[in-house]
N, C-alpha and C positions, 0 to 999 in steps of 0.2 A: 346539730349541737354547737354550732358555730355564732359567734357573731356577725355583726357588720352584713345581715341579709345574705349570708350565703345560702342557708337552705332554701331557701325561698325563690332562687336564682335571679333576682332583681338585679343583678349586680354583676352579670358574666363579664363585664368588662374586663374588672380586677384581676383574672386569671387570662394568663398568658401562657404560649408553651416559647421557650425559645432558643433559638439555633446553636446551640455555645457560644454565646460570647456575652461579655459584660461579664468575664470570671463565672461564671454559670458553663454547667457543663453540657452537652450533648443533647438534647430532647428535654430541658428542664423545666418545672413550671415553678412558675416564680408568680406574687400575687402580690399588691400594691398595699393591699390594708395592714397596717400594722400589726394588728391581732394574731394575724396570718403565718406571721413569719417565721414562725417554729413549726408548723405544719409538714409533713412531708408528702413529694410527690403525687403519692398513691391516695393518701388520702382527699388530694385535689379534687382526684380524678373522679372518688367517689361521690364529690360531691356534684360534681359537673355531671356525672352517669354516665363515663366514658370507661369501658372495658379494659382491660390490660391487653384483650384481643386485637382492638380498635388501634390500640398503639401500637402492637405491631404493626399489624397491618400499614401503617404510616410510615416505618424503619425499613420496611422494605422497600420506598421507594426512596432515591438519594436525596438529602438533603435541599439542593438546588433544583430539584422538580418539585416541592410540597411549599419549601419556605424558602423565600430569600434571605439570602446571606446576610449575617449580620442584621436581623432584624426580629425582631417578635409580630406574632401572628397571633388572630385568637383563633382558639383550638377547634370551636363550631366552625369555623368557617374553613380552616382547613382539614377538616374531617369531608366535610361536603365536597369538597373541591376534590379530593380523593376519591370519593366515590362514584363521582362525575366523570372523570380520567379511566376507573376500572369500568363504568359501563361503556364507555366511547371506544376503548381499549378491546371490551368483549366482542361491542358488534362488528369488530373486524377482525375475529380471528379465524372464524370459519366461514369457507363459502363450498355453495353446495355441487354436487354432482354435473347438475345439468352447466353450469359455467364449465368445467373440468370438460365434459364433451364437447363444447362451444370452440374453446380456445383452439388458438391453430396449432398448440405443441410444438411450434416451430425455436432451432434454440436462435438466442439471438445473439449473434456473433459479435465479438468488438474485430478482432483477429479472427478470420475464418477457420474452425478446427483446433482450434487452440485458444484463445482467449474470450469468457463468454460474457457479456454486460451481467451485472449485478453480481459479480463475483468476485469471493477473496484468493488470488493466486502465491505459490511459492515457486521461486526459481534458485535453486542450490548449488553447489558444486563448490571443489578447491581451491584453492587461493590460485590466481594465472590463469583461469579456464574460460574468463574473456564474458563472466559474468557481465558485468557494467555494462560492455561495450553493446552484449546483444538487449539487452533493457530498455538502453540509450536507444540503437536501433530498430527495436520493437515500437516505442514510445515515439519516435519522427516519423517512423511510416504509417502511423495512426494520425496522428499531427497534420502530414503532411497529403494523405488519404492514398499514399503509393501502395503497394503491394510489400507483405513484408513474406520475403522468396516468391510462392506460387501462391499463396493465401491474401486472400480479400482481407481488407479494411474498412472501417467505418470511418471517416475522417471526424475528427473533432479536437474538443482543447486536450492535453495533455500536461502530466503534473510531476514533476521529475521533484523528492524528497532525498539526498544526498547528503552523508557526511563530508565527505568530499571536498574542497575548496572550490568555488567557483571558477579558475584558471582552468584546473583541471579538467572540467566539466564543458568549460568552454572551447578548447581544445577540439574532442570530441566531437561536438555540436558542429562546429568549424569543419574538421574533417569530410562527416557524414556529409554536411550541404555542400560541399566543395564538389565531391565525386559527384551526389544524386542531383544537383541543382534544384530543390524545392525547398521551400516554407512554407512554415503555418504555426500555428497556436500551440507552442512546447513552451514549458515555462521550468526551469528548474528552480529550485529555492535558494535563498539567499543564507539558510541556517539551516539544520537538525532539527529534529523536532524528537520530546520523551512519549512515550505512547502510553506512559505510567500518568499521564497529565491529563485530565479532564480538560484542562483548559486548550491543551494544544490540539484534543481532537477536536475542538468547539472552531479554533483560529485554521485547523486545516479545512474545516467543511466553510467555515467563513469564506478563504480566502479562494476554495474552490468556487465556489458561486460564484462571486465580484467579479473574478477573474475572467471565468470563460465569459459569464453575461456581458463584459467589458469588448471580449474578440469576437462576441457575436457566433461562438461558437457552444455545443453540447458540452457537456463532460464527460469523458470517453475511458480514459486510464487515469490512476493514478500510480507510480512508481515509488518505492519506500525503497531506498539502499544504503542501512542495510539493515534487519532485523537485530543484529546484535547493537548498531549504532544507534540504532532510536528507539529500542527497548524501554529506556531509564531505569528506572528502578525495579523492573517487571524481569524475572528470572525465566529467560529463553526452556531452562530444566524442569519449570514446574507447573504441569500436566492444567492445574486447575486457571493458574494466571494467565496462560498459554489460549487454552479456549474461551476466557471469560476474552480476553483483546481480538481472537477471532470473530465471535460473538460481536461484540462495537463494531466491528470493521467492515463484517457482514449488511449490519442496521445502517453504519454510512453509505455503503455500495447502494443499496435500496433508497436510501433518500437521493444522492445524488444521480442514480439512475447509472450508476461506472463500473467500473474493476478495478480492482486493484491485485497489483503486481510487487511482491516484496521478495527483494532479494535477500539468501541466507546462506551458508556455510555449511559444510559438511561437518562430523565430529571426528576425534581421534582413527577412528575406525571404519577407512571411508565406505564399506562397502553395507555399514551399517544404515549408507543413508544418509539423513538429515543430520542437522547438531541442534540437541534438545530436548523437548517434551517431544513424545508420542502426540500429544492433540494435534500438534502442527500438520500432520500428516492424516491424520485422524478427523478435522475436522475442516481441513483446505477443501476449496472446490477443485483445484488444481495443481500438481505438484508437478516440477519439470526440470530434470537434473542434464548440468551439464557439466561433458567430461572432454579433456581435453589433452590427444596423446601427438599431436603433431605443430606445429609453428602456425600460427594464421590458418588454424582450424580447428572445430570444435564439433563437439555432437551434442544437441540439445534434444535428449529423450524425453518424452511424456511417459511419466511413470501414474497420473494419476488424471484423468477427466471427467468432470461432471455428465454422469449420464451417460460416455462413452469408455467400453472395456478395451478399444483397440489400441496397445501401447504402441510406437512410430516415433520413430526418429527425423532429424531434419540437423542436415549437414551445414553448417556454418562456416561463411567463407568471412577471412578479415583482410584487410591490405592496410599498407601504411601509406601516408601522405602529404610532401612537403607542405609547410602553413607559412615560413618566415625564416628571415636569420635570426637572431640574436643578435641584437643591440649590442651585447657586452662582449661575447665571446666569439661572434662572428661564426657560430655555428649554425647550421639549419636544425631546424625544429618542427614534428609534426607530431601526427596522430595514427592511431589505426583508425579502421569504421569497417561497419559491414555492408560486404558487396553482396548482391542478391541474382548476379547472375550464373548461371553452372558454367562455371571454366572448367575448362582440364586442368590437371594439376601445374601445366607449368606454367601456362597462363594465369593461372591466380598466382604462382610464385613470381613473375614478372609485376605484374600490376602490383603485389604487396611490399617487394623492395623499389618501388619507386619506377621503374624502367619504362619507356614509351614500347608499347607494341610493334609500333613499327620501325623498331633501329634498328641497327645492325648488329649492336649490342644484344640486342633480342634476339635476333638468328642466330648469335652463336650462343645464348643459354638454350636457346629449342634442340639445335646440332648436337651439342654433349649432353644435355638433358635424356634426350634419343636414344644416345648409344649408350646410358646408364651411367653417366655422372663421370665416365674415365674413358680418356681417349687419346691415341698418339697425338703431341702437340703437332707435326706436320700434316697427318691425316686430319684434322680438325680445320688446321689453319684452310688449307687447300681447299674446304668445305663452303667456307665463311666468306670466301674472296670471290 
């Protein structure tokens, strides 16, 4: 009923669908011919013989996978293109039986028993519970291919994601290589990242690739700290936002071949758990809460493993450690980090306040240590001499 050759489709050019912009909203079709221009939408569509089913089906995939930004596209051509994408899409959704008996079943460890490649992890606890520092430590003995406690490592690049200031961070870093003497491929960021940003998971998987490709190394971990810091706009409390960003996280883990490690916070109610949506928990491969009732000690429980029911604990030892004076104030300055070898307890309270093992000083923390923290000054003295 048209002019200007539309029924006759001579002319498909003139129709466009395109991406909001140029004042045009959302999936708009817009048509060149003058005639046209009081036309709406649906009627385009009828004359092209494109469905309103067809369109959807198009809305469900995001804008920047069908059509480039900021630009118009013709409609036949990204219908096909779509169609191309769900078939290439299909033949890889299912594989059959006899591959499932094939496979060795074996899991594959980043972290032996605890941290698994191609997984999304959560590590929780109260404020002071020495969160960072085991992350941090977790993230170098991967790095750096040490053992982190009694558990294997897979060595490779490693990706530390922090609010945090860089100083701080570096601190830390400082500490940990001081005590263990090794390096490798740890990189922490130089910013935050909003996880509410398309764009920023696009520049994390970017900058993951370059990177390790650059060290010559796999991509092994990645560390997020902290889920409330790099959130953005995405509410930690609701259930649906919660699994959809699990969901991306997962699909990154799978392309880069890593894990991922995001540190989070407990709620008002700490025995409730996590602070948040129910998905967190619901849809983690791994959750692992740590609690923390003593000074330069921590307990880091697996409350949640992919494909394992046995919850275990793993005691965490910290110590502190001179790094410098201060320029300004003339004071010394350090870090903690975690130690990985089983001390007794007064031994890691030696080595955490600074003290050489072998002083004298240190025989006489062992001496009243011994005799429970109180002891005549004479009997003591007489001990230590």
């Amino acid at each position: 009923p048209w002019h200007d050759h539309h029924t006759d489709k001579q002319d498909r050019r003139a129709n466009l669908l395109l991406a909001g912009t140029g004042g045009y909203d959302h999936w708009t079709f817009h048509c060149h011919h003058n005639g046209c221009k009081d036309h709406s939408n649906s009627e385009v569509m009828d004359v092209l013989g494109i469905s309103e089913e067809q369109l959807l089906e198009l809305e469900v995939q995001s804008a920047c996978e069908v059509f480039d930004e900021g630009a118009a596209i013709y409609l036949p051509i990204a219908i096909k293109q779509h169609k191309e994408e769900v078939k290439q899409q299909a033949n890889d959704l299912f594989y059959s039986m006899e591959d499932a008996l094939t496979d060795s079943s074996e899991t594959d460890w980043l972290i032996e028993d605890f941290i698994e490649r191609g997984t999304v992890n959560f590590m929780y606890g109260e404020s002071g519970t020495y969160k960072s520092f085991i992350a941090i430590g977790a993230g170098l003995s991967v790095a750096t291919g040490k053992q982190f406690y009694d558990m294997h490592t897979e060595q490779g690049a490693v990706f530390y994601i922090a609010s945090e200031g860089e100083r701080g961070i570096n601190r830390r870093i400082k500490a940990w290589h001081q005590y263990h003497q090794a390096k490798g491929a740890f990189f922490p960021s130089r910013r935050g990242i909003r996880l509410s940003e398309p764009k920023d998971i696009e520049i994390i998987e970017q900058a993951v690739r370059d990177m390790a490709e650059q060290a010559g190394q796999h991509p092994e971990l990645v560390i997020i700290d902290t889920l409330a810091q790099s959130a953005g706009s995405l509410s930690t409390m609701d259930n649906d936002e919660m699994s959809d960003l699990i969901g991306k996280l997962k699909a990154l883990a799978r392309r880069l071949d890593t894990a991922f490690l995001v540190v989070h916070h407990t709620g008002k109610d700490v025995e409730k758990g996590m602070r948040g949506a129910y998905a967190l928990k619901a849809d983690a491969d791994g959750v692992f809460k740590v609690k923390s009732d003593s000074k330069l000690l921590a307990d880091l429980h697996i409350e949640k493993l992919k494909d394992d029911e046995d919850a275990r604990s793993i005691m965490i030892q910290l110590a502190f450690t001179e790094l410098g004076i201060h320029s300004k104030t003339g004071k010394p300055f350090g870090s903690l980090f975690l130690m990985y070898e089983d001390l007794e307890p007064v031994e890691a309270y030696l080595v955490g306040h600074g003290f050489s093992r072998e002083s004298t000083t240190a025989d006489a923390v062992r001496v009243l240590w011994n005799a429970g923290g109180e002891m005549p000054a004479d009997e003591w003295l007489s001990l230590i001499h």
